[in-house]
LUMZA-390718 format. One record per residue (C-alpha): residue in three letters; x, y, z. Coordinates in steps of 0.02 Angstrom, whole numbers, padded with zeros to 5 digits, always signed. Example, Ala and Ser with C-alpha at 12.3 -4.5 7.8 and 13.67 -1.06 7.14 Angstrom:
2
ALA+00615-00225+00390/SER+00684-00053+00357/
***
This chain:
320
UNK-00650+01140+00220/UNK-00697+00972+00134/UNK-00474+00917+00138/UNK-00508+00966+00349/UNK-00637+00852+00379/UNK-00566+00714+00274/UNK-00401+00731+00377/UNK-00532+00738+00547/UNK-00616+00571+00495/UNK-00458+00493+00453/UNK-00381+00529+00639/UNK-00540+00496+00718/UNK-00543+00325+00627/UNK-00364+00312+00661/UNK-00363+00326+00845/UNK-00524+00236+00881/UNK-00421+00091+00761/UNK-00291+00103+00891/UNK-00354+00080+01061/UNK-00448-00067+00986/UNK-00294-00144+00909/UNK-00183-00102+01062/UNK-00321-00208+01162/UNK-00329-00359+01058/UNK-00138-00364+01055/UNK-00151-00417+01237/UNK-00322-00497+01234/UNK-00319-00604+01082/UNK-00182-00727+01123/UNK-00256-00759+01297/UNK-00414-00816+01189/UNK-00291-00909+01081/UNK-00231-00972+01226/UNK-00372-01019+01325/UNK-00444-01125+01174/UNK-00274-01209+01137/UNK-00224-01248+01305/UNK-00367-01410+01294/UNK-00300-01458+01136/UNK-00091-01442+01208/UNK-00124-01474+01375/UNK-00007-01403+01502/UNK+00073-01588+01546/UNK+00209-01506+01647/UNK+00073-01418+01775/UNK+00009-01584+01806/UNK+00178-01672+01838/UNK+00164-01785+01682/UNK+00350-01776+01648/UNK+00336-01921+01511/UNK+00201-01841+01415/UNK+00324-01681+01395/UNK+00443-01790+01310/UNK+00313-01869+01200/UNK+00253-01725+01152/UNK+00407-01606+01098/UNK+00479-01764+01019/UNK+00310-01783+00918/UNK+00310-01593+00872/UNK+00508-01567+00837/UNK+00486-01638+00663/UNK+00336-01526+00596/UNK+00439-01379+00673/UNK+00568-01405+00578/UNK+00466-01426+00400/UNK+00361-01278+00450/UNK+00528-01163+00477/UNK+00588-01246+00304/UNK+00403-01200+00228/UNK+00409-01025+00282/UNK+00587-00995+00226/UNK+00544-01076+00072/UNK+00403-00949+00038/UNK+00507-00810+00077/UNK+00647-00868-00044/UNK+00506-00867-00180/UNK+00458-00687-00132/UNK+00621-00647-00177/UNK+00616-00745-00320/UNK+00465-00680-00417/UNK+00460-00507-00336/UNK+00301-00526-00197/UNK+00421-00451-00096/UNK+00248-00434+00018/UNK+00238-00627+00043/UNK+00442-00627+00116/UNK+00362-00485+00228/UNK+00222-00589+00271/UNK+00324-00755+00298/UNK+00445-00690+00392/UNK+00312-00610+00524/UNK+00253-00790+00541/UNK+00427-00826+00605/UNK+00393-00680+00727/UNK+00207-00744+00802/UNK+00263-00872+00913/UNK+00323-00709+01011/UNK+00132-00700+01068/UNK+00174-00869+01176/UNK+00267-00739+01304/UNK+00086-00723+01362/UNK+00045-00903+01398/UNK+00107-00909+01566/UNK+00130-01126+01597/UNK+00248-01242+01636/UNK+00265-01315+01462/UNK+00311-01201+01334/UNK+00222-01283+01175/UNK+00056-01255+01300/UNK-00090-01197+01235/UNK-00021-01026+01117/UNK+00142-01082+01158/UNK+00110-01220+01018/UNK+00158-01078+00894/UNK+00354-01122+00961/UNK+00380-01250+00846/UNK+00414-01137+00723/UNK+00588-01096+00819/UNK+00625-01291+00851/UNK+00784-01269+00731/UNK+00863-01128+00844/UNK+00813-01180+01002/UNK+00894-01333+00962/UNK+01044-01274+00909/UNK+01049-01146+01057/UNK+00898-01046+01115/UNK+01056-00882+01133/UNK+01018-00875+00936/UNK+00869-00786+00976/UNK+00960-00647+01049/UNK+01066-00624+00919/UNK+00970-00455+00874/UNK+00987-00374+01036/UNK+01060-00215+00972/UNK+00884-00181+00934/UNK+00835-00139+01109/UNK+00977+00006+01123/UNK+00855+00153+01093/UNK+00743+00087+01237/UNK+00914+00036+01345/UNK+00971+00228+01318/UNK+00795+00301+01366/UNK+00786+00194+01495/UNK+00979+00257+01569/UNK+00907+00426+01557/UNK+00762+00427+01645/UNK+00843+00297+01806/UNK+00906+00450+01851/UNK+00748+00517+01914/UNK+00675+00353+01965/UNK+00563+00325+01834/UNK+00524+00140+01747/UNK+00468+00175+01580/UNK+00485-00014+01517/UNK+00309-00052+01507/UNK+00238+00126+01478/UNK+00347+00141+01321/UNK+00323-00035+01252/UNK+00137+00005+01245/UNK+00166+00189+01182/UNK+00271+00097+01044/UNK+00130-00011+00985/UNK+00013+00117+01001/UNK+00107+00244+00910/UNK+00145+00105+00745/UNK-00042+00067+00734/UNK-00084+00236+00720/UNK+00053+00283+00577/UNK+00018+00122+00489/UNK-00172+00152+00503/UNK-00154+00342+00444/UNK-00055+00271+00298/UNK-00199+00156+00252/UNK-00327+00319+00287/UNK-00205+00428+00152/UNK-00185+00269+00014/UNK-00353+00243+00016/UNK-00417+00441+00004/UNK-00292+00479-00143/UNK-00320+00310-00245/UNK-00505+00351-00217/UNK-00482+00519-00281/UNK-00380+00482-00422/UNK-00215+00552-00361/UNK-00066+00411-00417/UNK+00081+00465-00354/UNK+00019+00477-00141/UNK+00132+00626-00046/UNK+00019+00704+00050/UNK-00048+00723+00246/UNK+00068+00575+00310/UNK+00146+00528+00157/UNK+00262+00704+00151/UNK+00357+00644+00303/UNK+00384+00454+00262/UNK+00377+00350+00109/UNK+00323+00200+00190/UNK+00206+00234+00326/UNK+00125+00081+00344/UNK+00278-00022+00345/UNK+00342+00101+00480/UNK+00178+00096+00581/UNK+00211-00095+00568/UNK+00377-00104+00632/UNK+00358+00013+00771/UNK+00221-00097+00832/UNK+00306-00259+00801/UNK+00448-00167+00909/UNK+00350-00106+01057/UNK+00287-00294+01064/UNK+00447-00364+01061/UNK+00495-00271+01198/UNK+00332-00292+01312/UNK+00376-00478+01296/UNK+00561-00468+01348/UNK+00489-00363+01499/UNK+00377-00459+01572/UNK+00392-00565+01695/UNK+00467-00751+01615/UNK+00325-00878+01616/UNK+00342-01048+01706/UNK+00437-01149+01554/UNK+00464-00985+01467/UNK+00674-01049+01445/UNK+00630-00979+01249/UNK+00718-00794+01275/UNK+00636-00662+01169/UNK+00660-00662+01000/UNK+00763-00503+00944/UNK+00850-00591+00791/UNK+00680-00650+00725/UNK+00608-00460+00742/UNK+00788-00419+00668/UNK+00759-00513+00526/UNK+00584-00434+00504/UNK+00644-00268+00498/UNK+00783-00295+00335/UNK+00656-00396+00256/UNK+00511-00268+00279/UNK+00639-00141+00236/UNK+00698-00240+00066/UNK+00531-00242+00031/UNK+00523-00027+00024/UNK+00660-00037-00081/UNK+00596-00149-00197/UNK+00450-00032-00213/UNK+00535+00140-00235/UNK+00647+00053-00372/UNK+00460+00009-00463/UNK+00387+00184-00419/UNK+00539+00254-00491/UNK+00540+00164-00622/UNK+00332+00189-00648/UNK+00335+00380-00614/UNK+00516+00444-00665/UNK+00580+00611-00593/UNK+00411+00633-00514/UNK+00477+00505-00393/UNK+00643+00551-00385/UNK+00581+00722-00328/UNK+00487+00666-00209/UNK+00613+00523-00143/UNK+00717+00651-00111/UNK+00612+00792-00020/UNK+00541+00637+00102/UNK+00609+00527+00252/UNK+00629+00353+00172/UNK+00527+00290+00349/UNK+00583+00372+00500/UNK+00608+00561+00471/UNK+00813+00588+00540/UNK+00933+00737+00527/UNK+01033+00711+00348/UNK+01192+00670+00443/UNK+01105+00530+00530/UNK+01037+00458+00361/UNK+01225+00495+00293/UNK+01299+00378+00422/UNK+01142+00248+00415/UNK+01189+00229+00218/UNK+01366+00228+00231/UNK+01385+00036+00232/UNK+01287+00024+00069/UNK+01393+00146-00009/UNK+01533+00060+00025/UNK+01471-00109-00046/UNK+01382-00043-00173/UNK+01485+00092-00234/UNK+01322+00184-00264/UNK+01181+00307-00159/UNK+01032+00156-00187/UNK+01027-00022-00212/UNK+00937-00028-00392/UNK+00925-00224-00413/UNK+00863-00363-00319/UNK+01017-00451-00304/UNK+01081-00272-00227/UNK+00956-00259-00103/UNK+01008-00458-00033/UNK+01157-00387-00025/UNK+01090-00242+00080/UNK+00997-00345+00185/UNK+01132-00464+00213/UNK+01268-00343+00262/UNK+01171-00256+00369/UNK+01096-00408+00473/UNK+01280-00474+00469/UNK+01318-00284+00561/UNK+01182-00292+00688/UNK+01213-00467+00730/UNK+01405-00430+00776/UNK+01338-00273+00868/UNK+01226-00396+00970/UNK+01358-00503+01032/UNK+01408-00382+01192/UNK+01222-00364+01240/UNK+01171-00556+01240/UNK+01163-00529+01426/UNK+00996-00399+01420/UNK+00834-00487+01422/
***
């Protein structure tokens, strides 16, 4: 009785977590936005041509050192294993993805400010961006499917998407925090028996399904920066190293215990064995082994793998 109403609260919590979170995704950078806009003026709107140019050349240089800072702080992630502050670098990358809803002329406007960070690619070409656009073939598929019977699911599934990750992730944070305050170490319970990671998974879903509601909404007036796929690409090995890195410590911390249960659960996304057989093949071959054990494996890992999804992207540059 008392494990049912533990597992009520925690979906209660967990869906009431949700709407909020779903609503501040869309509401919070038009704050951002609104407050920012009189500090980054939207010099375009008002036909002040020269100002534009003053401006971007002004900001081009901290871009640049804040890209270098934030791969610098994910290089020392690696470095000292805080595998947690490459995860949380490398999202910085991804928040200038929020400027999609700052709909001016200039595109470091008001929220659009956050752009800077991506002065190094949109200088070399702003096409780098969609250098992860394998990424959107689920939705492309779905989306294939269901023009047969005249149905748009673009926006409808980009908000399912982020409502669906910040309910995992926050049923992940409901289950850590019931068995660590119950004295259980080794968490494999309620959502925990059907992925590893749930909170990175809740986390990436909803990083996905706003990735997508940017690239489908209508461009904003000096919106030339295309949506970011590589940068959400990028997001996804790193957050994915990360798991690794943590299953090779739990295995380490807990033995066969782990290994037991490693091999009983989805690593994230539950999938038919032959699916996870094909997904692991690459490492296999590189590795000569089921699991990257070592960090200098898992750079390997991530490497090879964004090196595969990157080729893969090159036929799709035309989508979004």
């Amino acid at each position: 009785m008392e494990h049912k109403k533990s597992l009520l609260i925690a979906i209660v919590l967990s869906v009431l977590f949700t709407v909020a979170l779903v609503y501040a995704t869309f509401e919070i950078p038009k704050l951002i936005n609104s407050l920012l806009v009189h500090v980054f003026p939207d010099y375009a709107l008002i036909g002040e041509w020269d100002k534009v140019q003053e401006v971007t050349a002004a900001m081009r240089p901290f871009g640049y050192v804040a890209f270098l800072c934030v791969l610098g702080l994910m290089l020392v992630g690696f470095i000292i294993n805080r595998w947690k502050l490459s995860v949380l670098s490398s999202f910085s990358l991804f928040l200038p993805v929020f400027s999609r809803f700052a709909f001016t002329m200039f595109f470091l406007a008001g929220v659009g400010f956050l752009r800077i960070l991506w002065f190094p690619l949109i200088d070399a070409s702003p096409t780098i961006l969609k250098l992860g656009n394998v990424v959107y073939m689920p939705y492309l598929i779905l989306e294939f499917l269901f023009h047969f019977i005249n149905i748009d699911i673009g926006i409808p599934f980009s908000i399912l998407s982020m409502s669906i990750g910040i309910f995992v992730f926050f049923l992940g944070v409901i289950t850590w925090l019931y068995g660590k305050s119950n004295g259980i170490e080794l968490i494999d319970f309620w959502i925990y028996r059907y992925s590893r990671h749930p909170q990175y998974l809740g986390f990436l879903i909803w990083s996905y399904g706003l990735l997508l509601l940017t690239s489908l909404l209508s461009v904003p007036r000096g919106g030339y920066v295309p949506p970011p796929s590589l940068i959400w690409l990028f997001l996804a090995l790193v957050t994915i190293g990360s798991a690794i890195q943590e299953e090779n410590a739990m295995t380490k911390k807990y033995g066969e215990k782990y290994s037991e249960y490693r091999n009983s659960t989805a690593f994230m996304i539950p999938l038919p064995k032959g699916a996870s057989t094909l997904i692991m093949i690459p490492v296999k071959v590189l590795l000569r082994k089921e699991w990257p054990e070592s960090k200098k494996e898992v750079v390997y890992v991530i490497v090879i793998y964004g090196t595969m999804f990157i080729f893969l992207s090159l036929p799709l540059l035309a989508f979004f």
